[in-house]
Steps between C-alpha positions, in 0.01 A plus 500: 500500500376412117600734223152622501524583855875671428321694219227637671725599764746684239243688384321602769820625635552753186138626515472562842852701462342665225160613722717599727696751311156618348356598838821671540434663152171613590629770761860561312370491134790677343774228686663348171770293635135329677299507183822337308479180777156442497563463111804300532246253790208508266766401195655192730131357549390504185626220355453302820161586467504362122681155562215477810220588320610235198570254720271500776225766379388870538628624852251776414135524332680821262771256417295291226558750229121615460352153542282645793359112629830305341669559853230261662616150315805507642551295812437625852777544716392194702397326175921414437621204496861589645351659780360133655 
């Protein structure tokens, strides 16, 4: 597994914990122990998401910090070098 591959995979872990606990919040909305782990998930990915995005690009069109088209120079997922 690359260290792109183990990154992805750390993240992707925290944010689908964190959709899970907010489908959970959507019928128990006043649950804070819930709320205060779906904070503590998003807070974990976060800078995951930030050494990804610097080193390999946005994950995300929202995550180029209102350059709306700066998202597309990046390389493709395929487009990698490690990956061949």
């Amino acid at each position: 597994m690359t260290k792109r591959e183990a990154l992805l995979k750390q993240i992707s872990t925290y944010q689908f914990a964190a959709l899970d606990l907010q489908l959970y919040l959507d019928t128990h909305p006043n649950d804070e122990k819930t709320l205060e782990q779906l904070r503590q998930y998003r807070k974990m990915a976060a800078p995951l998401i930030k050494e990804y995005e610097e080193t390999y690009g946005a994950l995300t069109k929202r995550s180029d910090n209102g350059n709306n088209w700066g998202w597309i120079k990046a390389p493709w997922p395929w487009e990698c070098e490690e990956d061949r």
